[in-house]
C-alpha distance (Angstrom), angle and dihedral (degrees) to the residues before:
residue distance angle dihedral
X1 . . .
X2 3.89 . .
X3 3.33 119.4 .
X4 4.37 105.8 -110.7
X5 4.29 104.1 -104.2
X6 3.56 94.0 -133.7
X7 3.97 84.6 62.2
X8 3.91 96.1 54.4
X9 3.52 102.7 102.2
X10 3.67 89.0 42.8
X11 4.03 126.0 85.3
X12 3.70 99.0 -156.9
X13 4.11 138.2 12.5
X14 3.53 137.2 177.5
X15 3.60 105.2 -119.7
X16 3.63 152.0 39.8
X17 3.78 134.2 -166.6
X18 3.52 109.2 -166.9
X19 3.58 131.8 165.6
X20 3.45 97.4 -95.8
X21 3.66 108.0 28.2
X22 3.78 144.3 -4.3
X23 3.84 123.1 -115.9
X24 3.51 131.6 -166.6
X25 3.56 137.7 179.1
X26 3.79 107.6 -139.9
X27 4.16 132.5 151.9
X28 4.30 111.4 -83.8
X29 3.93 132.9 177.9
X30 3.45 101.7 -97.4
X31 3.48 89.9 -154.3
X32 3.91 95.2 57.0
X33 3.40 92.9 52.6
X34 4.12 90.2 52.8
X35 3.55 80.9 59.1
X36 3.70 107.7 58.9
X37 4.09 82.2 44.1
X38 3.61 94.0 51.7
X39 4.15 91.4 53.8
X40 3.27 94.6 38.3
X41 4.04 121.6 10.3
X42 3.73 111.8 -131.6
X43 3.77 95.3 20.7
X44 4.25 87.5 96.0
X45 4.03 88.3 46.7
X46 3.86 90.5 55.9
X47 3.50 88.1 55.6
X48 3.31 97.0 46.3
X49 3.61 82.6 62.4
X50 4.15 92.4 -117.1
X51 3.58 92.4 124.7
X52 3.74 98.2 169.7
X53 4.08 92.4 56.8
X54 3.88 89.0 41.7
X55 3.53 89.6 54.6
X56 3.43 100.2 51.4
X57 3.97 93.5 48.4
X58 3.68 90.7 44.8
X59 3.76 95.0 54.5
X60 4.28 87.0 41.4
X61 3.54 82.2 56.6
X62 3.91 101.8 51.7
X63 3.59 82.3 44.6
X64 4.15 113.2 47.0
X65 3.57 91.4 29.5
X66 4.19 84.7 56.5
X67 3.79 93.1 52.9
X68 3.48 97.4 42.7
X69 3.63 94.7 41.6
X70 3.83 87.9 -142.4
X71 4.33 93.0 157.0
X72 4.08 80.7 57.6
X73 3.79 91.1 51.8
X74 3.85 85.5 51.7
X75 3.53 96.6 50.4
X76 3.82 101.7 47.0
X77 4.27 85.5 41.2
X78 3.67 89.9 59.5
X79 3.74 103.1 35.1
X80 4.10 80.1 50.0
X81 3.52 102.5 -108.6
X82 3.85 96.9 128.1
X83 3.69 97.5 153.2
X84 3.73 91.0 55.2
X85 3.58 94.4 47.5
X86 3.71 94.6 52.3
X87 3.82 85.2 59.9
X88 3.67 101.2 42.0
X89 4.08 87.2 60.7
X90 3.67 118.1 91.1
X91 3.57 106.6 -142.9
X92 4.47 93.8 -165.1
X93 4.34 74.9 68.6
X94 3.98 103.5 30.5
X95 4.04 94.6 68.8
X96 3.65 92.7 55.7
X97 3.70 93.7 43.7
X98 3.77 104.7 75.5
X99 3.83 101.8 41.5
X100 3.36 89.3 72.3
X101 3.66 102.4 28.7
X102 3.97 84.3 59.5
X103 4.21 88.1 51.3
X104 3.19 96.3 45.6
X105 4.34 90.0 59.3
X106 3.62 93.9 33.7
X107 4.20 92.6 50.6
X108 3.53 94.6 44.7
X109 3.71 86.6 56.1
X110 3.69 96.4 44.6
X111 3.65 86.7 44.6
X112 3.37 91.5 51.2
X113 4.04 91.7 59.5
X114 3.73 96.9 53.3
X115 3.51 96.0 52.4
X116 3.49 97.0 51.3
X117 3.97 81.6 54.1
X118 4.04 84.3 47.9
X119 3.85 91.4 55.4
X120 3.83 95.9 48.1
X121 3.46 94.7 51.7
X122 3.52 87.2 46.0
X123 3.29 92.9 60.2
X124 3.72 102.9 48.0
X125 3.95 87.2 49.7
X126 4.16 87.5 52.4
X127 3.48 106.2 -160.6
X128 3.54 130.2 -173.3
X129 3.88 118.5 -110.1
X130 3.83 124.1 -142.5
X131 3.81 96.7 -124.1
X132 3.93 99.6 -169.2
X133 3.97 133.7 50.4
X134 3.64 125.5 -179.9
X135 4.26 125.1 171.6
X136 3.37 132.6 158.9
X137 3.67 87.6 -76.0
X138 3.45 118.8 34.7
X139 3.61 148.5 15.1
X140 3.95 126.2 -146.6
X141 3.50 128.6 167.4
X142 3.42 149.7 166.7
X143 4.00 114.6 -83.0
X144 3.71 146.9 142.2
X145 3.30 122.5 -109.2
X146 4.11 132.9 166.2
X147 3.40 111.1 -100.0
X148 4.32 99.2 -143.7
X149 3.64 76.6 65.7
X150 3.51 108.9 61.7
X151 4.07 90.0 41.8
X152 3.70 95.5 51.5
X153 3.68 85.5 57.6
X154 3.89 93.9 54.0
X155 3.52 84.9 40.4
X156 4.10 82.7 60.2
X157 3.86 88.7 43.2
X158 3.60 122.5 -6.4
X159 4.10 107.0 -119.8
X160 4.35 93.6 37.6
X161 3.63 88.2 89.1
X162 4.24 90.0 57.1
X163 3.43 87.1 41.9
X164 3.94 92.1 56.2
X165 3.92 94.9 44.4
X166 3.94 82.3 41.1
X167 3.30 112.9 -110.2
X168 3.20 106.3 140.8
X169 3.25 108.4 170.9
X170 3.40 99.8 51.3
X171 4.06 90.7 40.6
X172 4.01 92.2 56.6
X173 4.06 89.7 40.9
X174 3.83 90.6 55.1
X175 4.28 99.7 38.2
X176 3.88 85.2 50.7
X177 3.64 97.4 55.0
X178 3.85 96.6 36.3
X179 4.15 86.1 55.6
X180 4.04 83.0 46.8
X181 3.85 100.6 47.1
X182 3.73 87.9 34.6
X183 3.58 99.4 57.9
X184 4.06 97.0 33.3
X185 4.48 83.6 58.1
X186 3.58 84.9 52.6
X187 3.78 84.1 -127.4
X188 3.76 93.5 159.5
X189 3.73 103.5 59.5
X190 4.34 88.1 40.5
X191 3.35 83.1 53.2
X192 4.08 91.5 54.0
X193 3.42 94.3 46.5
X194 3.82 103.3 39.8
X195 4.39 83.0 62.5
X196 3.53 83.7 46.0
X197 3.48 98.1 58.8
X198 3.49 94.0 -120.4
X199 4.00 93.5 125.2
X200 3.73 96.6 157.6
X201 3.98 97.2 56.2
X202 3.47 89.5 39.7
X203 4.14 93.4 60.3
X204 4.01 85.4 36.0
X205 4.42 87.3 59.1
X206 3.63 94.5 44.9
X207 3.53 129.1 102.2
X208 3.54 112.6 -150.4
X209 3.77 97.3 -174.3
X210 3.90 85.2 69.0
X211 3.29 98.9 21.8
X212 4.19 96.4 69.2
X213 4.25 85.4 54.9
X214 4.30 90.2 73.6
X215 3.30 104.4 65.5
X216 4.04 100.3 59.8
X217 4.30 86.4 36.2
X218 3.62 89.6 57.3
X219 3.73 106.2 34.5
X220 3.60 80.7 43.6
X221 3.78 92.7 54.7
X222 3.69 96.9 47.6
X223 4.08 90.8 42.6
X224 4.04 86.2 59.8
X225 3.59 99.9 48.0
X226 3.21 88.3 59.3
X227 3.46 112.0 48.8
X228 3.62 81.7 34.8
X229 4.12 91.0 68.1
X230 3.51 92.5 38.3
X231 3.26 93.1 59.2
X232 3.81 92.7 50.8
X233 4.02 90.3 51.6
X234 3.85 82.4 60.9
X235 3.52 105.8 51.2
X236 3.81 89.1 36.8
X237 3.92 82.6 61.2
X238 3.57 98.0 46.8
X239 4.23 101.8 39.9
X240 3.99 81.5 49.6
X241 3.81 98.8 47.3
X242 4.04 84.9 46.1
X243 3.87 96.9 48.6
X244 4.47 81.5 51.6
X245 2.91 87.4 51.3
X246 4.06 112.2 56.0
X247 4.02 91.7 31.5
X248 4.02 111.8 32.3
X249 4.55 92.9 46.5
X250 3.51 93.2 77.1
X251 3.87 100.9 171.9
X252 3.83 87.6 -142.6
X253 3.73 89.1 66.0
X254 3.61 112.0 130.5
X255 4.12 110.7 -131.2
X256 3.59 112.7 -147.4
X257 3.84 93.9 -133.2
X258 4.25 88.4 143.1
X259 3.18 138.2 -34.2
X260 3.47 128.8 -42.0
X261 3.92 119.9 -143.2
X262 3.87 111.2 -113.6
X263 3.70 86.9 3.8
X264 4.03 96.4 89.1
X265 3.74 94.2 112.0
X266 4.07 94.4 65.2
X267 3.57 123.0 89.7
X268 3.48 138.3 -152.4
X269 4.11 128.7 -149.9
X270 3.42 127.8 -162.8
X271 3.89 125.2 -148.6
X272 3.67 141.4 -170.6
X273 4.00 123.9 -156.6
X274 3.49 150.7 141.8
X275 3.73 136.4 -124.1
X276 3.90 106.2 -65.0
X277 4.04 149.1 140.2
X278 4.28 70.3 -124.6
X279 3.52 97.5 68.3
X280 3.73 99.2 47.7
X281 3.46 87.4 48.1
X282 3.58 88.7 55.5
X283 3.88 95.4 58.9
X284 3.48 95.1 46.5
X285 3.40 90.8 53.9
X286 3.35 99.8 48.0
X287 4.39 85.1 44.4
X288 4.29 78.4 58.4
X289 3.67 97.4 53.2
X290 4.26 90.4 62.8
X291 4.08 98.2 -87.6
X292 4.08 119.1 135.9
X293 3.61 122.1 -116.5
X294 3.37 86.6 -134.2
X295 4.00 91.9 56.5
X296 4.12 82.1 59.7
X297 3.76 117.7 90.8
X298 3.91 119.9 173.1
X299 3.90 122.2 179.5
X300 3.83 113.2 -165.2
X301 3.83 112.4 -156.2
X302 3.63 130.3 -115.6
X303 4.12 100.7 -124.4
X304 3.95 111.3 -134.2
X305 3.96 104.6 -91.3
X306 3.74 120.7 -115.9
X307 3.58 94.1 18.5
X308 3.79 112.2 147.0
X309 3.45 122.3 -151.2
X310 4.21 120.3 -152.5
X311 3.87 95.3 -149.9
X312 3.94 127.7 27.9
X313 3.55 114.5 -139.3
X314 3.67 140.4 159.4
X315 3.76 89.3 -67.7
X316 3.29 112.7 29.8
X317 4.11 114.5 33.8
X318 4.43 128.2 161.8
X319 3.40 93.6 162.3
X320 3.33 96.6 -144.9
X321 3.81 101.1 53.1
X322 3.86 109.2 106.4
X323 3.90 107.9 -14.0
X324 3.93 103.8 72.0
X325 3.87 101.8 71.8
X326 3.48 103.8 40.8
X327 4.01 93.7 39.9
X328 4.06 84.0 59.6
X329 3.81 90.8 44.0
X330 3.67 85.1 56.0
X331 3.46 95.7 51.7
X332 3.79 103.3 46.7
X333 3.80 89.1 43.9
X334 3.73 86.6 57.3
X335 2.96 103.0 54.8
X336 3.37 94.8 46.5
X337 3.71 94.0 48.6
X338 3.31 88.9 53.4
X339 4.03 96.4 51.7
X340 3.91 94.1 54.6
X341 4.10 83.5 33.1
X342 4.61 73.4 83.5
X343 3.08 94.9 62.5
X344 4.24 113.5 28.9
X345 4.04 119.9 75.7
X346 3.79 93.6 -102.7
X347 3.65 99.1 61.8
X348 4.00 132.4 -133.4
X349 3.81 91.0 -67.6
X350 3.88 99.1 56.6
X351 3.94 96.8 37.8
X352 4.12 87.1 43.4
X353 3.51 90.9 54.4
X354 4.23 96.3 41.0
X355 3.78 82.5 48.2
X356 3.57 103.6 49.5
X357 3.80 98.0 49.4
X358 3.77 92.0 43.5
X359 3.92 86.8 55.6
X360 3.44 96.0 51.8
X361 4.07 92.1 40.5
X362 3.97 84.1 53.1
X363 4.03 88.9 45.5
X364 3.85 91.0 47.2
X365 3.83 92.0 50.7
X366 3.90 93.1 42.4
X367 4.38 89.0 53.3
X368 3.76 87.1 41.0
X369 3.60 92.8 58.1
X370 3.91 100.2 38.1
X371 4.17 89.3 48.9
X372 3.53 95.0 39.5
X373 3.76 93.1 113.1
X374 3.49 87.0 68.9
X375 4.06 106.4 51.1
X376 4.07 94.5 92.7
X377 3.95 82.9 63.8
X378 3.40 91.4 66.0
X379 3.68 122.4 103.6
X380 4.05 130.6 -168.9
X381 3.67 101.6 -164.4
X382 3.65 112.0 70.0
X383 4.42 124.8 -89.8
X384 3.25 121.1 -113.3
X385 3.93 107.5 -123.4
X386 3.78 108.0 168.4
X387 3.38 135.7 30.3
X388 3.78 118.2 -152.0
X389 3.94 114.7 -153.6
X390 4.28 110.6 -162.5
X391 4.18 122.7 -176.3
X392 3.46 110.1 -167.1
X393 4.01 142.2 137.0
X394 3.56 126.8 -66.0
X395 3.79 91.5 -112.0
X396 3.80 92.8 55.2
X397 3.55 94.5 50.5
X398 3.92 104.2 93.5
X399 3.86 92.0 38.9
X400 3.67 89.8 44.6
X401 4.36 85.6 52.3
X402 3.92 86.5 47.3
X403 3.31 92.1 58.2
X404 3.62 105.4 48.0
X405 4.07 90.0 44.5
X406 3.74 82.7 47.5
X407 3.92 88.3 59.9
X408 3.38 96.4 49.1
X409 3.18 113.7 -90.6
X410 3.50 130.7 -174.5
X411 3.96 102.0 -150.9
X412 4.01 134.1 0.4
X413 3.66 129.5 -168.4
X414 4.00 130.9 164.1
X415 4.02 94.6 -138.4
X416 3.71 112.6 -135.3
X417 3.48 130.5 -134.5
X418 3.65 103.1 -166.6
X419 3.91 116.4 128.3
């Protein structure tokens, strides 16, 4: 895909809206992202956003791991079964398992690395970002969404969320093989049975070589929505503040510091918001009704560096704040759970389930306790992040307050000049 023309005298930039997807370049724990490679490779490459590699490992990985019945081994090595699981493995498949099993951890670190250098350099060169693409057969854009949202939906059915923060090739990719995995494990039916009661039958339907694949994929899914939406909260934020920036500081703008002489008849409004489709809206509304550019001056504040917030919302979003730990917790306990779920009375449906929310409970409480210097930071009601300056005439004042309450605004004043 082309290259966007307001990019062309830069070498790098942040983001991408193409018709199909948005991409970004923004910082990540390298060592997270080895971790969703190393349960399942190809997971930590799709959220790298180098869907082409991830692919590829993910579909090695359904593969190899199939021949070689490696999730087998696993299962009859923890249950204690190690003579059966040295026979279950075929050895023509084992030996060119782990090469690439290895790669795909150690690249997705590596990888990792060089993007975080990417995004700083990025940065520094501050490039502007095409916000908006529209062909004959899509639209995408840039937009803020809350990122609970977008993970309760993959939580629903892994590959929603990507579809909601549009990316679309990654969201069909994911739903497709969830359905596939899904139905080969017979999770469905064990599923029926296991709320039936019917524990036995259920564990006799399953089929643990697929079975052990669903945790990571849909752990993984939710985990990238996520950070995924987070992501595009930031960037939103930042393109927006930018774009205030270079075309509402117009040099020329009159500050109401006193009163001017012969000037008594202007007025001046002040306005609070925060970073929104609303606000622009706002100012090209208020453009419409007769008012300058030039009599518009918006100041985007700097947020306090460092500061960590607990829970991303529409607002406020890090991305990496409180969701990492206790989304790997969840994983590795449900796996686990649903290992020993073989061989306990409940089955690997009930114990995966117990295991995976007491893993994330356990990763909640361990984040919780390691941020908790930062918890009197947070806020409920929402920050003010822009404040929108408008001169105009006395008669356009209450139409002018209309329309930024209209918009969403968090606070209006007229300001007075009177000594």
């Amino acid at each position: 895909m082309a290259r966007p023309a307001s990019n062309s005298s830069k070498r790098r930039y942040v983001t991408y809206i193409g018709t199909l997807g948005t991409t970004h370049l923004h910082l990540r724990n390298p060592y997270v992202i080895a971790f969703w490679s190393f349960v399942f490779p190809g997971l930590g490459h799709i959220m790298l956003e180098k869907y082409l590699m991830g692919y590829l490992l993910f579909l090695w990985e359904v593969f190899i791991n199939l021949k070689a019945h490696i999730n087998l081994a696993i299962l009859y090595s923890f249950t204690g079964r190690f003579q059966t699981a040295k026979d279950v493995l075929d050895i023509n498949w084992v030996l060119l398992y782990f090469p690439t099993y290895l790669f795909a951890v150690w690249n997705s670190y590596r990888l990792t690395i060089d993007l975080n250098h990417q995004y700083k350099l990025a940065v520094r060169e501050d490039a502007d970002i095409e916000i908006f693409n529209i062909n004959t057969i899509e639209i995408n854009y840039l937009d803020k969404k809350i990122p609970w949202h977008t993970a309760i939906w993959s939580a629903l059915m892994p590959g929603l969320g990507q579809l909601l923060c549009h990316r679309i090739p990654a969201g069909i990719f994911l739903a497709m093989w969830f359905l596939t995995i899904a139905y080969l494990s017979k999770l469905p039916p064990a599923f029926h049975y296991t709320f039936l009661g019917q524990f036995n039958f259920a564990k006799s339907i399953i089929d643990p070589q697929w079975f052990l694949n669903i945790p990571s994929i849909y752990f993984g899914s939710i985990y990238g929505a996520y950070t995924s939406t987070a992501t595009d909260n930031r960037i939103f934020d930042w393109e927006q503040a930018k774009f205030l920036k270079k075309n509402y500081q117009n040099v020329n703008f009159k500050l109401p510091f006193a009163k001017i002489a012969g000037r008594d008849e202007r007025m001046y409004i002040v306005s609070t918001f925060e970073h929104s489709n609303y606000l622009e809206l706002a100012i090209t509304a208020i453009q419409m009704k007769g008012i300058a550019k030039d009599n518009i001056l918006a100041i985007p504040l700097d947020k306090r560096g460092e500061q960590k917030q607990l829970f991303d919302t529409l607002h406020s979003s890090d991305g990496l704040s409180l969701f990492d730990l206790p989304m790997i917790l969840a994983t590795m306990f449900c796996i686990f759970g649903s290992i020993y779920g073989f061989i306990l009375t409940w089955g690997p449906v009930i114990w995966g389930i117990i295991a995976l929310f007491t893993g994330f409970a356990l990763g909640l409480i361990i984040k919780l306790i390691s941020t908790k210097k930062y918890t009197n930071r947070q806020k409920k009601q929402k920050a003010t992040e822009v404040i929108l300056i408008i001169e105009c005439q006395e008669n356009q004042l209450e139409s002018v307050k209309d329309t930024l309450w209209n918009h969403n605004a968090l606070g209006v004043s007229k300001l007075s000049l009177d000594n």
